[in-house]
C-alpha distance (Angstrom), angle and dihedral (degrees) to the residues before:
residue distance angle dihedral
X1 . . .
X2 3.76 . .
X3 3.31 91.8 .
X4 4.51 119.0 141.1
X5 4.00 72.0 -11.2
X6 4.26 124.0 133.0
X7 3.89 105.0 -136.1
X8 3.67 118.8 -179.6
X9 3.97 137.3 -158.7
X10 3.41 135.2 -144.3
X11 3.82 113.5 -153.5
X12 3.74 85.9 7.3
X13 3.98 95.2 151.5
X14 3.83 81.0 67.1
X15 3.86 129.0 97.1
X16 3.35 88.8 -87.5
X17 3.32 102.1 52.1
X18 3.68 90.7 48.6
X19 3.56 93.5 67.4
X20 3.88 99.3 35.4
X21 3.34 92.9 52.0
X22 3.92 103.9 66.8
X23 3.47 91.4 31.8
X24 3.89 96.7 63.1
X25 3.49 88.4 46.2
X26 3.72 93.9 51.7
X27 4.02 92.9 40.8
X28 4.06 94.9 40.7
X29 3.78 142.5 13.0
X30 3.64 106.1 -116.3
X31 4.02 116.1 -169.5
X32 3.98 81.3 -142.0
X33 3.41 137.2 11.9
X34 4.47 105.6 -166.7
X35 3.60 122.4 -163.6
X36 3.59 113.8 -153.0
X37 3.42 122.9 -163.4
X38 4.00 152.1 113.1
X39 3.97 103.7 -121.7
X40 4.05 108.8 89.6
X41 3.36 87.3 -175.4
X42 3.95 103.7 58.9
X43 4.09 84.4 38.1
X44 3.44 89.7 53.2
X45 4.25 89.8 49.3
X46 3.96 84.0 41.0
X47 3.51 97.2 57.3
X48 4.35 92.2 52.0
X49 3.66 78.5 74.9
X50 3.37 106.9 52.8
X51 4.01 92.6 32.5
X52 3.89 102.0 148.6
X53 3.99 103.6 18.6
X54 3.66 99.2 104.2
X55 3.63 92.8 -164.0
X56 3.64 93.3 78.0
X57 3.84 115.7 68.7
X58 4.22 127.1 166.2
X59 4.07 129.0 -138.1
X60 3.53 120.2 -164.8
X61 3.87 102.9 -135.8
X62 3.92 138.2 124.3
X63 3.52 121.9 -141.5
X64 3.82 95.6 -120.1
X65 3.48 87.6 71.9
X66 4.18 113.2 80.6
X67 3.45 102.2 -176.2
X68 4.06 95.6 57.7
X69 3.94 90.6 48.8
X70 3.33 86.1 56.3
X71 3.49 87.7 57.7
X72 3.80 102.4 43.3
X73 3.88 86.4 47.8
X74 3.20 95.5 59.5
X75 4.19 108.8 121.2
X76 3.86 89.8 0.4
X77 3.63 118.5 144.2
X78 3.47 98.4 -175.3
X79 4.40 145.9 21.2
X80 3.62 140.6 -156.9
X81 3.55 113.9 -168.0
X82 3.36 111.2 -145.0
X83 4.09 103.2 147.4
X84 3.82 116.5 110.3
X85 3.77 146.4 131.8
X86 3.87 99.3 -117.8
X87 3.87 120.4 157.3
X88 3.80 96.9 111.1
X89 4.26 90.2 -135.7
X90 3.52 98.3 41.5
X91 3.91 84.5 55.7
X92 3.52 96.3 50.6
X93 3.70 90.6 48.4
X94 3.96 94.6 50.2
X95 3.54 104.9 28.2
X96 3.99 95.3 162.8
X97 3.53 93.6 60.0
X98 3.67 94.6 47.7
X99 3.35 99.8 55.6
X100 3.67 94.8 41.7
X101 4.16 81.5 56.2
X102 3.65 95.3 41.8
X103 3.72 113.9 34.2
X104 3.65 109.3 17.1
X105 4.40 88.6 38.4
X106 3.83 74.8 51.8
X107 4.22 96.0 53.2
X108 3.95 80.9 45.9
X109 3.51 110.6 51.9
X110 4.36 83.5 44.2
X111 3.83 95.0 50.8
X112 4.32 92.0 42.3
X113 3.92 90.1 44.4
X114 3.97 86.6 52.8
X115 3.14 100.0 49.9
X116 3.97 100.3 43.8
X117 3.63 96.0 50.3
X118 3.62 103.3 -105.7
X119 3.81 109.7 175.1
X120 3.95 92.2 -149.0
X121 3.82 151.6 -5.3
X122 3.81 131.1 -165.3
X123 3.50 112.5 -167.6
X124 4.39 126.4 -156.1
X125 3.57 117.6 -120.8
X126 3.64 134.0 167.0
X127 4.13 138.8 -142.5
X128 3.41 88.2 -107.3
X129 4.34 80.4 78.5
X130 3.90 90.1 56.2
X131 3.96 105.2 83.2
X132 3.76 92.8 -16.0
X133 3.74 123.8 -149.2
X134 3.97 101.8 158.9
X135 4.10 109.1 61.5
X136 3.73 99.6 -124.7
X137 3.94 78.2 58.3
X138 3.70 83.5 50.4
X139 3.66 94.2 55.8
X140 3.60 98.2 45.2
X141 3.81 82.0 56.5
X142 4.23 88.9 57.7
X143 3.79 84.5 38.2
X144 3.94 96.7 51.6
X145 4.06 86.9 43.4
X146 4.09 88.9 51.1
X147 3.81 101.1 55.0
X148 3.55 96.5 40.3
X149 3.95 88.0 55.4
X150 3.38 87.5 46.0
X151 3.43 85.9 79.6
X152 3.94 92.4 74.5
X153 3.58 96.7 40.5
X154 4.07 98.2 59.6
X155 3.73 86.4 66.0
X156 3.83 119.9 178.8
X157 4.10 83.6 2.2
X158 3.23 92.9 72.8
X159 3.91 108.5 -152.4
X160 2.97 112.1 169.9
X161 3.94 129.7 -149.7
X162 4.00 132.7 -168.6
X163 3.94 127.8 150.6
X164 3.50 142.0 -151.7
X165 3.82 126.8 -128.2
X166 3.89 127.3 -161.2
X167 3.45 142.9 152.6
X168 4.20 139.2 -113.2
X169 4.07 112.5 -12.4
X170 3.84 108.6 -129.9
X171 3.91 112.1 -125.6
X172 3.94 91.8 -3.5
X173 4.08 117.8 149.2
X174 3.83 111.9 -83.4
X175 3.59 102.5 16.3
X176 3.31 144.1 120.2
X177 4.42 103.8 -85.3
X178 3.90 95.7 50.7
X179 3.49 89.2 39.7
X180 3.98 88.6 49.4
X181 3.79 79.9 45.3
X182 3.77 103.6 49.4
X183 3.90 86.7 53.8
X184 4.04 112.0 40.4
X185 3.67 91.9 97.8
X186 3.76 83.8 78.9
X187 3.22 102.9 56.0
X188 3.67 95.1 -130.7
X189 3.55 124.5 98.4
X190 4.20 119.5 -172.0
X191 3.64 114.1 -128.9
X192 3.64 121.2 -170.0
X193 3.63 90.9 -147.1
X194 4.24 132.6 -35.8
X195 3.66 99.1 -107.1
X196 3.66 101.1 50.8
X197 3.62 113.9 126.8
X198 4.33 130.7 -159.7
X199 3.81 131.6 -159.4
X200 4.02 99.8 -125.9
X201 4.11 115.0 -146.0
X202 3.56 128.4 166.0
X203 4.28 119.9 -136.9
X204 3.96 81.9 -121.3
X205 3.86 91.2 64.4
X206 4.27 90.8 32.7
X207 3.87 79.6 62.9
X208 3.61 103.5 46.9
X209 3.63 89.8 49.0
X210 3.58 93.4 61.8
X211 3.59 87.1 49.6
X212 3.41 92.6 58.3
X213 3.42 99.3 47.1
X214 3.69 93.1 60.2
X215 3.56 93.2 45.0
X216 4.04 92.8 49.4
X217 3.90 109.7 32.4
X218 3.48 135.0 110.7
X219 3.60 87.2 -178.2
X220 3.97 126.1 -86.0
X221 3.06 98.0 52.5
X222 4.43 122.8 133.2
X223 3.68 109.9 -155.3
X224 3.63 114.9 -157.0
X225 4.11 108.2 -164.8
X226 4.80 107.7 -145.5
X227 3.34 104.6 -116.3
X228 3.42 126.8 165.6
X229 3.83 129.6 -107.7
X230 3.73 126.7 -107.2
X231 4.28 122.6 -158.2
X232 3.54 104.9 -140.8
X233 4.07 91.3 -128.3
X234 3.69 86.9 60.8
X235 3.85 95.9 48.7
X236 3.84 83.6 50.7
X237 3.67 90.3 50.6
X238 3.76 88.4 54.8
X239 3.76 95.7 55.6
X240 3.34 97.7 44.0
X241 4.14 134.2 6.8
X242 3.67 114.2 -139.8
X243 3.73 97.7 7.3
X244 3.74 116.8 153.0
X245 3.44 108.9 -111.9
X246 3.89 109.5 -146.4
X247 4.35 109.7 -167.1
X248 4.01 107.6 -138.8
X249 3.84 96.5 -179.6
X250 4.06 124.8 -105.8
X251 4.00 116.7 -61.6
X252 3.69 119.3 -111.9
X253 3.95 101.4 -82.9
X254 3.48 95.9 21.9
X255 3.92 124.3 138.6
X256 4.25 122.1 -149.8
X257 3.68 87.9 -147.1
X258 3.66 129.5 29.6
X259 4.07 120.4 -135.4
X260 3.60 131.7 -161.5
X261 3.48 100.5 175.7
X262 3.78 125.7 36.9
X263 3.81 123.3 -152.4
X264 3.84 89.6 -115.8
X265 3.93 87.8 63.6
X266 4.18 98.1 49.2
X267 3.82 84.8 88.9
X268 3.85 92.2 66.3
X269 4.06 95.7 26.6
X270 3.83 120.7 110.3
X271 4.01 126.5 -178.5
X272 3.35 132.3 -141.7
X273 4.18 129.1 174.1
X274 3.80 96.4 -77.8
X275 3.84 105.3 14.8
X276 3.81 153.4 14.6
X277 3.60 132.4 -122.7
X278 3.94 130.7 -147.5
X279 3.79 104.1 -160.0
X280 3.80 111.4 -156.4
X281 3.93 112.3 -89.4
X282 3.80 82.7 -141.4
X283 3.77 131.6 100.4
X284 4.02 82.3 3.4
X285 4.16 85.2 -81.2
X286 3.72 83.1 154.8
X287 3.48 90.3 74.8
X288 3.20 97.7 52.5
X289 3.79 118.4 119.0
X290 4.10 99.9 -153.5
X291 3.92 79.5 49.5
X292 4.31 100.4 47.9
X293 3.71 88.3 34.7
X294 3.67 104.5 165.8
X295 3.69 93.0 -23.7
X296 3.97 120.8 127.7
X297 3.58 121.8 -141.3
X298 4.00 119.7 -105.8
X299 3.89 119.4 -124.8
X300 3.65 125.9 -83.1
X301 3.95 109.7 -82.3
X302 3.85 89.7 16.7
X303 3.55 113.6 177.8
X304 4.29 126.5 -171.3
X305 3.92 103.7 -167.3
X306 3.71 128.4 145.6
X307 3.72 99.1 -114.7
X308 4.06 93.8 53.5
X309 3.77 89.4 35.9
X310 3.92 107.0 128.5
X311 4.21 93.3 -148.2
X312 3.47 117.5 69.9
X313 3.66 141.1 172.2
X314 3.56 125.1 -132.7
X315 4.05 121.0 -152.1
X316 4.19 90.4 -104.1
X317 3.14 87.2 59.7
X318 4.41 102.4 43.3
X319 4.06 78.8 46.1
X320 3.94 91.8 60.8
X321 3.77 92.5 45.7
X322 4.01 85.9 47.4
X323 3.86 86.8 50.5
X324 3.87 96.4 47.1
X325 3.80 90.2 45.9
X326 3.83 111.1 29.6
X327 3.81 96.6 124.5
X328 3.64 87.7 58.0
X329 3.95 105.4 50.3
X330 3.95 119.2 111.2
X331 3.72 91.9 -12.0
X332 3.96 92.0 92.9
């Protein structure tokens, strides 16, 4: 698929882009591999790692800015978009700068991929964009609603544009495991409250969802990755046995339960063995053959939220997956 192709990344000094990275040159044999992103400094830590593969090349950029996609794009086959303002409080606390990050970075990235020929973009989302509460959920919502319309916009040029949705990031920088981590010495962990529960994916399976989604879409489509659900007592029990577990209350923006799919999206929801897919409800794309495939349509008010999920992970097992991957937590 990707193949003598030139595949870009927005955001791609991220977490994210720290796993996809090395993967896709591992799977495939990309002609070039571009990081896209604003931070010099974590390019210039990036690019240590891939000193020597001269497939992999950086552009300092942001994705507010038009006329320096334009540039990056230029001769790129295909995107991940990866850029975004996402911790939920810093969000609610600078809500101009998220949205220009997250929706109008969005209306950017759709209108420069357009109009440089790219043959197709998947974009990252979250559940914080099904049923939103928080408002970088809220503009992952507007987001999510851009780049599937984007699909009628690029015309006779055919770009197309899907995006994948999941849930917590296991081990990723800033959340909740290294920060469980950098604190157990204490003894005390903070817990927002007892019967919070957390969607648990691994940047292995982030990856290969993208991969699918290029490999399957028609363009529209949301692919939401099963995963199983996490209580937050347990993940503290992981971390650290017989910590004290000291409840601070919920953050502003902050959701008890996380949801990937809302009742008002069953009607257009299919599932397959790994995943579900919300077809747009636009254009009547949901009945679409090339788009349902062999999918099967979810019940009437369906609803895929961590605390009626019906896989869950225990604390054995989140302590394995520490074990196996402890060089790797909250350093990407």
């Amino acid at each position: 698929m990707f193949n003598d192709k030139s595949i870009l990344i927005t955001g791609g000094t991220g977490s994210f882009g720290h796993a996809f990275v090395p993967m896709t040159l591992k799977r495939f044999n990309p002609r070039k591999l571009i990081v896209y992103s604003r931070d010099e400094m974590k390019q210039w830590e990036m690019a240590r790692k891939f000193a020597g593969d001269e497939r992999v090349r950086f552009f300092i950029g942001d994705v507010r800015d038009r006329e320096r996609l334009n540039r990056a794009l230029d001769g790129v086959d295909y995107v991940v978009h990866a850029a975004a303002t996402k911790i939920v409080p810093t969000a609610e606390y600078n809500p101009f700068e998220c949205v220009k990050t997250n929706v109008m970075g969005a209306m950017n990235l759709i209108d420069a991929c357009i109009d440089k020929g790219v043959k197709q973009v998947v974009a990252l989302s979250t559940d914080k964009a099904s049923s939103p509460v928080n408002l970088y959920g809220a503009t992952k919502l507007a987001s999510d609603k851009l780049f599937v319309a984007g699909n009628s916009y690029s015309g006779s040029e055919r770009c197309k544009f899907s995006v994948v949705r999941y849930g917590n990031v296991m081990g990723s920088r800033g959340s909740v495991i290294p920060f469980f981590m950098d604190i157990r010495d204490t003894g005390v962990l903070p817990v927002t409250d007892p019967r919070m529960t957390r969607f648990m994916i691994s940047l292995d399976q982030g990856v290969e969802l993208v991969w699918h989604a290029f490999e399957d879409m028609e363009g529209g489509e949301i692919y939401v990755k099963k995963i199983p659900s996490m209580n937050i007592t347990d993940i503290a029990a992981a971390v650290a046995p017989g910590a004290r577990l000291e409840i601070i209350g919920i953050r502003p923006g902050e959701k008890l339960h996380e949801q990937m799919i809302g009742p008002e999206d069953a009607y257009y929801t299919y599932e397959y063995r790994d995943h579900f897919k919300i077809l747009p409800a636009i254009h009547s794309w949901h009945n679409d053959f090339k788009r349902i495939k062999d999918g099967q349509r979810v019940a009437e008010g369906f609803i895929y939220a961590s605390d009626s999920n019906k896989e869950w992970m225990s604390a054995e097992q989140l302590r394995a997956w520490m074990a196996a991957h402890d060089a790797a937590i909250g350093r990407i």
